[in-house]
N, C-alpha and C positions, 0 to 999 in steps of 0.2 A: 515412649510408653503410652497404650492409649490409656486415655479420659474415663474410667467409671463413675457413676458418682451412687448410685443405687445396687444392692444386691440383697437377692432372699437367700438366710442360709439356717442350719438344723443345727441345733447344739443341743449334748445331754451329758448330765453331770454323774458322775461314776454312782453306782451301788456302791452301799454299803456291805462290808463283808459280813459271813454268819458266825454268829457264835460257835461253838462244837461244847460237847457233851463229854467232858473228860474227870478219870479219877485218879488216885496216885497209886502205885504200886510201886513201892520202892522197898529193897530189902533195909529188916532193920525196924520199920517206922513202923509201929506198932497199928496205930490206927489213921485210916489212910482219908480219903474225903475228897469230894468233887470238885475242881480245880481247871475247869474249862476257861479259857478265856472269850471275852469279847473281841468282836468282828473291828478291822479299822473301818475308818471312815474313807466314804468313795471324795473323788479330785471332786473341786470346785471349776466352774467355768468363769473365767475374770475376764471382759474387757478392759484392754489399756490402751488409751492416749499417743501415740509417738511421734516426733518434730520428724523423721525421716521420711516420713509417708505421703501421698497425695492426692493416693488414687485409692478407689474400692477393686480393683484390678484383679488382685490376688485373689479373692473371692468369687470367681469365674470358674475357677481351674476348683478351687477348692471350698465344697458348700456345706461339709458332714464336717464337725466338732465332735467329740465322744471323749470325757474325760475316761478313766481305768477305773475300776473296781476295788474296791479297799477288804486288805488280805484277810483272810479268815483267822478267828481266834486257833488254840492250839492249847495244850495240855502244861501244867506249870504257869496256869494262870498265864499266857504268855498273849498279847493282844496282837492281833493283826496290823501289819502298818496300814498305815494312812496314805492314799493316793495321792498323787502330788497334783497341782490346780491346773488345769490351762488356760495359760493365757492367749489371748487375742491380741494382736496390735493393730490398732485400725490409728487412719490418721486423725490429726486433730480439726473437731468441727464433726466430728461424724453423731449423728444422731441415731437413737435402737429403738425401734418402732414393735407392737405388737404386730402378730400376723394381718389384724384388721386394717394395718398402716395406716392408723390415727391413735391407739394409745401408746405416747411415747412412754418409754422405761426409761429413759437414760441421755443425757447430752453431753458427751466425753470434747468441752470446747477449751480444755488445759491439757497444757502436756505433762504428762503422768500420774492424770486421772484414771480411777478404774472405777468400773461399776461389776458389781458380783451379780451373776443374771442367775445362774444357777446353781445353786447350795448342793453338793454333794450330800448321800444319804448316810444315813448313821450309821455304824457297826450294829449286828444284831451283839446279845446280848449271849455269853456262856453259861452253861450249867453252875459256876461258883457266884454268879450272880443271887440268885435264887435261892441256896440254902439258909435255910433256918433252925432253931431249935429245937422244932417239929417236923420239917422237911430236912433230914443229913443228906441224904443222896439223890438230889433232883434230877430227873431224867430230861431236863426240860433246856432247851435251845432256842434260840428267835435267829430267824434268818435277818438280812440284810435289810436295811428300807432302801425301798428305791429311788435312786436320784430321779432329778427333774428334767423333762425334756421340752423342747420348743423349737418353733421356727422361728425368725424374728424378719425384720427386714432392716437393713444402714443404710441410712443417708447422708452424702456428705455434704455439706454444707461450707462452703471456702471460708476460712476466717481472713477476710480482708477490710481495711477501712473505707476505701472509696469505691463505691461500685459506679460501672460503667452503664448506661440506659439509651437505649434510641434506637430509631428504625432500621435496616439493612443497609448499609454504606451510606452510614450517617458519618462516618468517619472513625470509631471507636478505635481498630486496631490499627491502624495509624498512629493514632495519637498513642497508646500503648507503646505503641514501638519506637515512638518518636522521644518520649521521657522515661523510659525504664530499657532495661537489656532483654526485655522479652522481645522476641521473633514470631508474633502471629501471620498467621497464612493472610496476606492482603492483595487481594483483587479490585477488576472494576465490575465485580457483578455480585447481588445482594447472598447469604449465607456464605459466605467464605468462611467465618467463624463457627464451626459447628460443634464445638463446647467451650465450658470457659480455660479463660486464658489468666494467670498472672502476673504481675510485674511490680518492682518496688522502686519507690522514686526516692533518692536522696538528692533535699535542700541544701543540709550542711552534716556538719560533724554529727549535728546532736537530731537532726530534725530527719524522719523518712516516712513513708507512708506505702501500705501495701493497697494495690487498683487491679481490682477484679472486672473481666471483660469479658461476659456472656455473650452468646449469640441474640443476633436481631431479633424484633419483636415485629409482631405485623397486628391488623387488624385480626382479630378474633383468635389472638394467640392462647386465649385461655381457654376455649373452644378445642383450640387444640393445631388451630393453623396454623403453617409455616410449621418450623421447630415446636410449637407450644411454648408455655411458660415454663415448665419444670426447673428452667436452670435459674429462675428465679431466685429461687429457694439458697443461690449463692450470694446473693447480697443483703438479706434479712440482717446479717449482721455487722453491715456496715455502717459507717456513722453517718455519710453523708451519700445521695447519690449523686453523678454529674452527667448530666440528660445534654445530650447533642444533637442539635440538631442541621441536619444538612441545609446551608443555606442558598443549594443554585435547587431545593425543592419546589414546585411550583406553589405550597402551599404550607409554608413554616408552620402555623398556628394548628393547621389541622397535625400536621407530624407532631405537635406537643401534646394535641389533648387524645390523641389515638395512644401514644405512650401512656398517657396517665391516665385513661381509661382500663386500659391491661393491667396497670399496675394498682386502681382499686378493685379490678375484679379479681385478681388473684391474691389478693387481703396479707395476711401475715405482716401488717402494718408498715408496707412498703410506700404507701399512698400517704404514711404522715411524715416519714424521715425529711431530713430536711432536703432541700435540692439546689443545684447550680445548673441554670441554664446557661448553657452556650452555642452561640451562633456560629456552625463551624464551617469551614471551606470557604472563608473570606477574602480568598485572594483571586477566587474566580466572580469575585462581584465588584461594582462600582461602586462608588463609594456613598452615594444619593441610594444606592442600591439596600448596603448597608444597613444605613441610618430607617429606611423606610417597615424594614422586616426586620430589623429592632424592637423599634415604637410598637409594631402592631404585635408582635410577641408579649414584651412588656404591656401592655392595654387586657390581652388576653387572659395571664396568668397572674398578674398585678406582685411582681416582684422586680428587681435588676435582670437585665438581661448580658448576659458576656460577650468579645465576641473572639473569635481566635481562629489561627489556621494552623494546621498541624505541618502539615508541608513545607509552609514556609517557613515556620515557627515566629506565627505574629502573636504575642500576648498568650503565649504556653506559661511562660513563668510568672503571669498573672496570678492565672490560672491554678495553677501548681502551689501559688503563697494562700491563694483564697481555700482550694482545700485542706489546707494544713492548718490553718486557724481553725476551722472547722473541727479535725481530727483532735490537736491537742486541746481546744476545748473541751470532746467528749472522752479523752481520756484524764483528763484532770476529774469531770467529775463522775467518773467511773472509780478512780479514785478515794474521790472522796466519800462514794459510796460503801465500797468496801470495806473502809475505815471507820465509818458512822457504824457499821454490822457485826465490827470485830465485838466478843465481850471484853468488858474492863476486866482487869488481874487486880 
């Protein structure tokens, strides 16, 4: 299936149906009276949340939304039905942007979340609406109001905990494929990855974590080079990220602060998440080799530096225990957020 992760699509919420203008003539009934019903109400347009989903895919083939029209009143007081709603299933993580694509409506990041985008329009109103004990025979009807229409744009946004960060065959899908059952495309030449990838790593019984793996970043990716940043926007909500960096590069320190340059200039507070450096492809260096583009890593960025090979699998399950403390940290207090928010009964 390929990769979406962005689409513009049109959605309009049903009219409302019209009143009609009706009286009774029934044998017998001595005196008779205006008895028009009001219009149903037009369908709703509902975004829903769904765990089945992954891609914005579907939305390629199919861009027009159009709820139906709610039935017209009718004679015997008799009301129009009500159009029934449509929904939307988009996956979960998917954001609904104005057509400006910067005011968002909506973040559908639970599953069987919905967000109502556009309210169907009223029923007009019938002739028995109207009557008074001045007015008996109102001649008088209201058409439908019109539902709402728009364009919108979704963006998907991966719900993963660890995102993946680093240069072009920094080693990323490797390691991916090397601690989960995903199968990304791995070469020896830079974008082999050209959208993101996921995979979920189980520790134990109780313990797993889902590792998002975008394509590489290069100098002036937010400019627009290489790939650009867009797929960025897949790890915004992660907990932690794990920055790799290739260590037979001739210049370690520059590959870290080129990453972390990209990643303050395209903001969305990627630049404060916390981070795990690691020194990756350590089995093609010496060991003096090591220790030396270690220290000058660590001196650079003034935190622990890792080191690991994915290949070999030297210090992966380090690696793999150090982001899970991480994760279950921020889901405890995410937690406890949630819980501080509920009201008291």
């Amino acid at each position: 299936m390929k990769f979406l992760d962005q689409a513009k699509i049109y959605v309009k919420s049903g009219d409302g149906g019209d009143g009609v203008v009706a009286f009774r003539r029934e044998k017998y009934i001595e005196f008779g009276g205006p008895d028009g019903g009001n219009g149903g109400r037009g369908g709703d347009i509902v975004f829903e949340a769904v765990d089945n989903l992954n891609t914005l895919i579907d939305f390629r083939y199919t861009q027009h939304f159009r709820a139906r029209k709610g039935g017209n009143g009718a004679g015997s007081d008799r009301t129009g039905a009500a159009a029934q709603t449509v929904v939307i299933k988009v996956p979960i993580g998917t954001q609904i942007f104005d057509e400006d694509r910067e005011t968002m409506l909506g973040d559908l990041d639970v599953a069987g979340k919905r967000l109502l985008l556009c309210r169907g329009g009223d029923g007009g109103r019938g002739n028995a609406h109207f009557k008074t004990s001045t007015n008996r025979a109102p001649r008088r009807a209201d058409k439908g109001w019109p539902g709402e229409e728009r364009w919108v744009w979704l963006r998907l946004k991966l719900i993963a905990d660890v995102g993946l960060v680093g240069l072009p065959n920094a080693g990323k899908s490797t390691f991916l494929s090397t601690v989960s059952a995903a199968r990304p495309k791995i070469a020896d030449y830079p974008f082999t990855t050209l959208h993101p990838q996921l995979g979920v790593v189980r520790l134990s019984v109780t313990e797993e974590f889902v590792i998002a793996d975008i394509p590489g970043l290069i100098e002036g990716a937010h400019e627009g080079s290489g790939l650009g940043d867009r797929f960025l926007g897949h790890v915004e909500r992660c907990a932690v990220l794990l920055h790799l960096i290739d260590g037979t590069a001739e210049d370690v320190v520059e590959s870290w602060r080129t990453i972390r340059h990209e990643l303050s200039e395209y903001g969305g507070g990627l630049a404060d998440k916390p981070e795990i450096i690691v020194l990756n492809k350590i089995d093609a260096l010496l060991p003096e080799e090591i220790e030396e583009r270690r220290k000058a890593l660590e001196q650079a960025c003034g935190q622990d530096v890792m080191c690991m090979s994915s290949v070999a699998h030297m210090n992966v399950d380090t690696v793999l225990r150090r982001l899970q403390d991480y994760v279950t940290r921020d889901r405890a207090e995410k937690a406890e957020m949630e819980k501080g928010e509920t009201p008291a009964t």
